[in-house]
N, C-alpha and C positions, 0 to 999 in steps of 0.2 A: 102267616098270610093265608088268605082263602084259595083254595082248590078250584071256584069260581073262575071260570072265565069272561074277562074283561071283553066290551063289544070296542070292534075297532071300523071308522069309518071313513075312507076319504075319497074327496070330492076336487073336481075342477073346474075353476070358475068359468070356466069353457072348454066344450071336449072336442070342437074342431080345430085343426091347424091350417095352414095355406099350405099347399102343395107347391108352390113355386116360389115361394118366399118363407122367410125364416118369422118364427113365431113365438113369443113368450106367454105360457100357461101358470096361474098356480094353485097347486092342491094342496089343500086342509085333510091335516089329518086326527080326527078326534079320539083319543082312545079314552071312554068308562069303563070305570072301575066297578066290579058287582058289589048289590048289598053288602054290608056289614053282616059278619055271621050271629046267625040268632044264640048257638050253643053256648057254652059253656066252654072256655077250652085257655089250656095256659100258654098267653102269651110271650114273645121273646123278650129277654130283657134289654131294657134302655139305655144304651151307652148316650149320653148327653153330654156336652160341652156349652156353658154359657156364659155368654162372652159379653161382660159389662161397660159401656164406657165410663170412665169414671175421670174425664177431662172438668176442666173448671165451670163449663155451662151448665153442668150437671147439677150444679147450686142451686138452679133458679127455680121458682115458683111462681108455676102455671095458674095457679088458681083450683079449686074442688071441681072435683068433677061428680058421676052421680053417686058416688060413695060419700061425699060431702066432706074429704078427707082433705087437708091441705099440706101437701107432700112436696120435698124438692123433686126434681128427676131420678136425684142416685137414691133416695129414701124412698119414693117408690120400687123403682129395681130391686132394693134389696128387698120389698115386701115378697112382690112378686118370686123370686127367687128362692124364698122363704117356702111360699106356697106351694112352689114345685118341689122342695126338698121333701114336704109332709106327705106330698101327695105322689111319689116313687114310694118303691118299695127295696128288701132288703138285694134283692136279683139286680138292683139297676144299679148304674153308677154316675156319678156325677162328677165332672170337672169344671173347675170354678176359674177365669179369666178376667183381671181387671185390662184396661189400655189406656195412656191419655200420651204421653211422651214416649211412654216405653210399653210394654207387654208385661205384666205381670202371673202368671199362672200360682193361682192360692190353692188349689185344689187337683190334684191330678188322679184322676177316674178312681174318687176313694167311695168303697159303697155303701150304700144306705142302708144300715141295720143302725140298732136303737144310737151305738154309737157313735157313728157315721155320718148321721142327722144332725147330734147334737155338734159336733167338731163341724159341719156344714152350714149350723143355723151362724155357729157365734161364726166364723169366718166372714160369712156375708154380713152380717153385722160392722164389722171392724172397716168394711172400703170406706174410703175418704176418696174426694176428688183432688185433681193434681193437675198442672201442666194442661199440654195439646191434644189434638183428638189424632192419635196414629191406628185405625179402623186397620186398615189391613195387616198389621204386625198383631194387634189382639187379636183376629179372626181367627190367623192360620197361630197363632198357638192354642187356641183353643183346636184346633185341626189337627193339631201333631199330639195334642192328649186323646181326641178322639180316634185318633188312626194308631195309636198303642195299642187303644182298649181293642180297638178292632180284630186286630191279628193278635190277642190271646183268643177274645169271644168275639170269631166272624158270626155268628148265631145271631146275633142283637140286632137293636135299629140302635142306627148310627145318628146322629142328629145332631147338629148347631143352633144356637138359638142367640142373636146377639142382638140390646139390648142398646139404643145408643137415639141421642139427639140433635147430631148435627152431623155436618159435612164435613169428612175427614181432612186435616192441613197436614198432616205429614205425612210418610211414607209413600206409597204407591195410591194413588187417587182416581188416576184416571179407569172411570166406566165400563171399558170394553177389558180391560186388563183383569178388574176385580170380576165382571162377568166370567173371562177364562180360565180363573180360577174356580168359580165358584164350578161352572161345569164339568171341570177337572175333578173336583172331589164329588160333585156326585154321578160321577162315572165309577165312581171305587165306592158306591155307597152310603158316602156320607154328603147328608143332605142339609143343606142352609134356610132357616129362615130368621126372619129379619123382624123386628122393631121399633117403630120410629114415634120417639116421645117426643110431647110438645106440639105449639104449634106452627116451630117455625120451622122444623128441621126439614132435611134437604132428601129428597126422594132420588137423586142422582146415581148415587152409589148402590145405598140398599136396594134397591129396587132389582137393579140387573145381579145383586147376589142373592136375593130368592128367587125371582124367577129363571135364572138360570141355574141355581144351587138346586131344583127341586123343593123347595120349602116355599112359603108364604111370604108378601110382605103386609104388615097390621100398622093401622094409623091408630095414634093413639095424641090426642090434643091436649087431655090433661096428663100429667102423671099421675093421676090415682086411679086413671082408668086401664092401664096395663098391666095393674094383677089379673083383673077377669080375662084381659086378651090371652094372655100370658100362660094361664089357666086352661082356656079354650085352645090354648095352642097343645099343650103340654096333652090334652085330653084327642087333640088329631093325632098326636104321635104315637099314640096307644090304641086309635082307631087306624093306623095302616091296614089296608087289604091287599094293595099291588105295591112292589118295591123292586126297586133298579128297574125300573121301566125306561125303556128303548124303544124309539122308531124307526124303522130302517123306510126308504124306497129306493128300487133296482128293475133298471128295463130288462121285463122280461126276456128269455130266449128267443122267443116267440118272434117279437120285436128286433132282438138284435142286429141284425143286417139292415131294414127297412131305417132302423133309429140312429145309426152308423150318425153320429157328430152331436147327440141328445147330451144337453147337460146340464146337471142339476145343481141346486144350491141353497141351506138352510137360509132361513129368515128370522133374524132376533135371538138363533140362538148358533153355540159354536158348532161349526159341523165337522163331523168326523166321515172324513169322506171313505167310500164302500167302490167296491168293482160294478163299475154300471149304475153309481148312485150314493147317496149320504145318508147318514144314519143323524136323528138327536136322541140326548139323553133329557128326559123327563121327570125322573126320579120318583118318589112317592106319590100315591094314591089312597085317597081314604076313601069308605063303602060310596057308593055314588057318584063322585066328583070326578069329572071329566078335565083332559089338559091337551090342547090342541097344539099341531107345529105345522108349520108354512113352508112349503118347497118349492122356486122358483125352476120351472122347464122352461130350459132355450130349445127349441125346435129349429134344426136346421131348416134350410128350401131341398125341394126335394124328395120330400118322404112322401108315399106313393099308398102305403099298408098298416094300416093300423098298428100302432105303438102302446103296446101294454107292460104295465107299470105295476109291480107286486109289492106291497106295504106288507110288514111284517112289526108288530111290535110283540115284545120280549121282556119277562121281566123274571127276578128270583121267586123261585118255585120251593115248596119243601123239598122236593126231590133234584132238584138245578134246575137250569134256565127249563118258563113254558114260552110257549108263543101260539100267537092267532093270527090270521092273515085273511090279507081283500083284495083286491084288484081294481084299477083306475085305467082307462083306455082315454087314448086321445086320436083322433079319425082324422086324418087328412083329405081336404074336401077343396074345391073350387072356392075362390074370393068373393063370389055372392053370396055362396053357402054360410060362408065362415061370418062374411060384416050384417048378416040379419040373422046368428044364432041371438040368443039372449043372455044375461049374464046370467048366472046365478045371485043374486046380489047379497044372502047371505053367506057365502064361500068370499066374496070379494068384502065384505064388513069385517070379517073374519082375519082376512088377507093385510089388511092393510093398518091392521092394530101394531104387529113384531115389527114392519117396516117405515110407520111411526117411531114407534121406540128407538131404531137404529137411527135413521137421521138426526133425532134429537138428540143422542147422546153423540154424535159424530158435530152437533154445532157445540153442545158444552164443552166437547172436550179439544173443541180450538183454543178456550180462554183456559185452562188449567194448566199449569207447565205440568209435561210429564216428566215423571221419577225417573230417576238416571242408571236407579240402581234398586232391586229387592232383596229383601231383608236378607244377610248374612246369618249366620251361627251354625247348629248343632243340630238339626230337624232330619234326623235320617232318614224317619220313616214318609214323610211326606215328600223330601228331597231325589228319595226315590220311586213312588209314583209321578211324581209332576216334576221332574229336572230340571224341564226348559225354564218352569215358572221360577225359579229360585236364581237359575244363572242368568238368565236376558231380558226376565218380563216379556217375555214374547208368546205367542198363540202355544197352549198346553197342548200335549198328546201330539 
């Protein structure tokens, strides 16, 4: 990762509060990632897990896209898969995952030297489609091969990449469940993104497991257009500059007393709450690319002294965690003051994107029966980062 430090900047969509009434603020908080390094310099190696659905819809044909190739879904995937095998090298490693009824693991973190490729190419060659789409039992085994490879080579980027064209019918389904997962591993480093072939597949699921996994989600309408995505994915993983990125905010000391009943709460993503405040995890960063998080402040009535607020985001460093920090103030002022501030209107564009996402997925997930139960078996290593998620289905961490 670059030695660069990332700009970090947050903002509230109002910085007055009522002094005798209680008040809700919320600040955006943007953290960029610096250029991409110009040098020369050897990067870490790639632990990957890719996670195929290979359920019966996977048959169909979409039609060509601009490659002009007429592919089913899983004929695509395996191109694409294909692609990524040529284009790692002998330092990375690859684990290969089919799902439709069951989890299948073809491949566990074997790596890519000349022999490695060849026993990867025919593997991916040989999936067939099968059965149901069970999305969260394929994910988190390709999880539990990527969290092996992890604790031999913590050194690596860690990554998920799953591959898939509808809405999952087995297993664990519901939205906020697979988001708590997905945040849960990339809190431990390994990052999700997603794939969504075709054009009718369902953004429900994938969606809140990359943007909460720290990874991407990519629409792909044909299948023969998700080698290039795929490709373009494969080549952000090797563009990392910031990694295990974290945001924290915490009423300052300063603050303390005057903010006495201030309380905070993420937006869209899970929060892990801090002394005087919550933290999100945001996961990877390529040279450039910016990723923002939403923190709803309840302002008691009351407060008299300006209330300051210290953001702090944190990510893995060559040396251990670095960090950068900023500060946010919110000024308690009289009720004429406060009803003719002005908004900020892009803090509040900004605001209201994660708090879409969350109602929406709170009306989907009325019609979906939820899972009664998450997957049993043998998954140590993940069973003991994320416990709760393996015994209750319930909020990770």
């Amino acid at each position: 990762m670059t030695e660069s430090t990332l700009q970090l900047n947050a903002r509230f969509d109002r910085t007055l509060v009522r002094q005798q009434h209680t008040s809700v603020r919320y600040l955006v908080v943007e953290a960029t990632a610096p250029p991409p390094e110009q040098k020369d310099r050897e990067q870490p190696p790639l632990n990957l897990g890719v996670v195929i659905d290979a359920s019966g819809s996977m048959d169909t044909h979409d039609g060509a896209g601009v490659s002009g190739l007429d592919l089913s879904r899983l004929e695509a995937a395996q191109q694409a898969s294909v692609g990524i095998v040529e284009n790692l090298d002998a330092r990375d490693t690859l684990s290969l995952v089919s799902f439709a009824d069951e989890a299948i693991c073809h491949l566990a973190a074997i790596g890519l030297d000349a022999q490695g490729k060849h026993v990867a190419t025919s593997t991916i060659g040989e999936l067939s489609t099968r059965g149901m789409t069970n999305l969260h039992d394929g994910w988190l085994e390709g999880a539990e091969q990527v969290a092996l490879q992890q604790t031999r080579h913590p050194e690596g980027i860690h990554r998920l990449l799953v591959l898939t064209d509808g809405c999952a019918n087995q297993g664990v389904v519901d939205a906020d469940e697979l988001a708590q997962v997905a945040a849960g591993l990339s809190a431990r480093g390994i990052s999700t993104s997603t794939v969504g072939i075709g054009v009718d597949y369902s953004t429900e699921q994938i969606e809140p497991m990359a943007e909460h996994g720290g990874g991407m989600l990519h629409h792909t309408e044909r299948p023969s257009d998700i080698i290039e995505v795929v490709l373009a994915e494969l080549k952000n993983m090797r563009a990392t500059v910031i990694d295990d990125l974290e945001v924290g905010v915490v009423l300052d000391g300063e603050g303390a007393v005057a903010g006495e009943g201030v309380r905070m709460e993420l937006i869209g993503l899970v929060e892990r709450p801090i002394t005087r405040g919550c933290r999100a995890v945001l996961g990877s960063l390529v040279g450039n690319a910016a990723r923002r998080a939403v923190f709803r402040v309840h302002v008691p009535a009351g407060c008299q002294e300006p209330l300051r607020f210290r953001v702090e985001a944190s990510w893995r460093g060559v040396d251990g965690r670095e960090s950068v920090q900023c500060a946010a103030v919110l000024t308690p002022a009289h009720d004429d003051a406060v009803y003719t501030e002005a908004w900020n209107q892009e803090v509040c564009a900004e605001a209201a994107r994660p708090i879409s996402f969350v109602r929406r997925s709170r009306l989907i997930a009325l019609g979906i029966t939820q899972a009664l139960s998450i997957l049993h078996g043998s998954r140590s290593v993940i069973s003991a980062i994320m416990p709760s998620a393996w015994t209750k289905g319930k909020r990770c961490l």
